[in-house]
N, C-alpha and C positions, 0 to 999 in steps of 0.2 A: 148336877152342876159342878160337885168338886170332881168327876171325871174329869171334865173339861180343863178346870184350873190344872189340875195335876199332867193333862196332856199336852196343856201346852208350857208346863215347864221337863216336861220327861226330853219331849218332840224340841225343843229349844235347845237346848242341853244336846241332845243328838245330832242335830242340823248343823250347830256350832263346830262340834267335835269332826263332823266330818268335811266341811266345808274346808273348816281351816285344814286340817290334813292333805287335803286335795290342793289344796289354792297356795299353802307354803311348805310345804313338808317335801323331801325328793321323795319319802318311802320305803319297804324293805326294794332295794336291790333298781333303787332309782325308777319307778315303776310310776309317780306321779310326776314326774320328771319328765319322763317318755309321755306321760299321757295328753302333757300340757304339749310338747311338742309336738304331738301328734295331730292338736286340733288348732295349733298354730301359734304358740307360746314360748316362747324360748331366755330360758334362764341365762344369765349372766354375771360372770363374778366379779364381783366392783374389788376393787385394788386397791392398796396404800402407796405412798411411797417407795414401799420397800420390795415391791411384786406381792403381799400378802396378801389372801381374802379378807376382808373386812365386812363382807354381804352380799348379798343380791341382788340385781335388777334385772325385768323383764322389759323382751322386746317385741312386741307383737308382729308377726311375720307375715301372716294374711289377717288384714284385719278388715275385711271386707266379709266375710264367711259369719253367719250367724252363730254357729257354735262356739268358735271364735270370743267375739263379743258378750256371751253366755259366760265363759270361763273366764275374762278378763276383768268381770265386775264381782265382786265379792258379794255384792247384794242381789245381784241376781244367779247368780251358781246358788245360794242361802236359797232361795226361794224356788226353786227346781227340788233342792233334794229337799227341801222342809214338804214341796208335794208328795216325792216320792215315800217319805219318812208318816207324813199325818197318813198316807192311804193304809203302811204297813199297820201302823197303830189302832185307826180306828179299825182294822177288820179284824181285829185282836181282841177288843171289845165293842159292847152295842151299843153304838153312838146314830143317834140320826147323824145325818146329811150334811146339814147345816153347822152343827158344830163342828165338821172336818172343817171349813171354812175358817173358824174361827182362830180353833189350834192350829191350820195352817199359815195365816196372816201371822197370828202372837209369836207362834216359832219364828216367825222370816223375822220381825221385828228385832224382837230378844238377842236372836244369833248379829244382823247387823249391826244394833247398838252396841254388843260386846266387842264387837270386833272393832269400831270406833273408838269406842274405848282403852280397850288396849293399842291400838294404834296410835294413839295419841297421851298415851302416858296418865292415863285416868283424865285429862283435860276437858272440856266440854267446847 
């Protein structure tokens, strides 16, 4: 049982880490940048007054394209690689089945409540 707890805060933790990288980060050498643009995402530099960056907006360019839609949602890219991430981990140790499940749900959860959270200034 504390396999499990411990999995699904390693796999959480991991999910988090790489999601957000993907989902806000350009990358070394602009390479999550290209990759969002690739599957139909396209960054844009929000302005001040002065021509300065002050941040980012995105603008969905096909968004009709399933992959698309995958990348656009933070909760659900979280839950794609938390699959990807819980398959790495359980085959690492011996879990039945069924607890991938579980570490897989608690990761998706964990990774999007954080991101909530931070997205909102600790606010609820």
């Amino acid at each position: 049982m504390i396999d499990v707890a411990l999995g699904i805060i390693i796999v959480a933790s991991v999910v988090f880490n790489i999601t957000s990288t993907v989902r806000y980060l350009a990358g070394p050498f602009d390479v999550f940048t290209k990759l969002l643009l690739l599957v139909g995402i396209e960054r844009l530099p929000v302005l001040d007054g002065m021509g300065r960056q002050i941040g980012v907006d995105e603008d969905i360019v096909t968004p009709n394209r399933f992959i698309t839609k995958l990348f656009a949602c933070f909760w659900c890219l979280s839950t794609w690689m938390a699959a990807g991430v819980t398959i790495i981990y359980g085959s690492l140790i011996d879990l039945r089945w069924w607890w991938w499940i579980f570490i897989w749900m608690g990761a998706t959860g964990i990774s999007g409540y954080a991101n909530e959270r931070i997205s909102n200034n600790g606010k609820s």
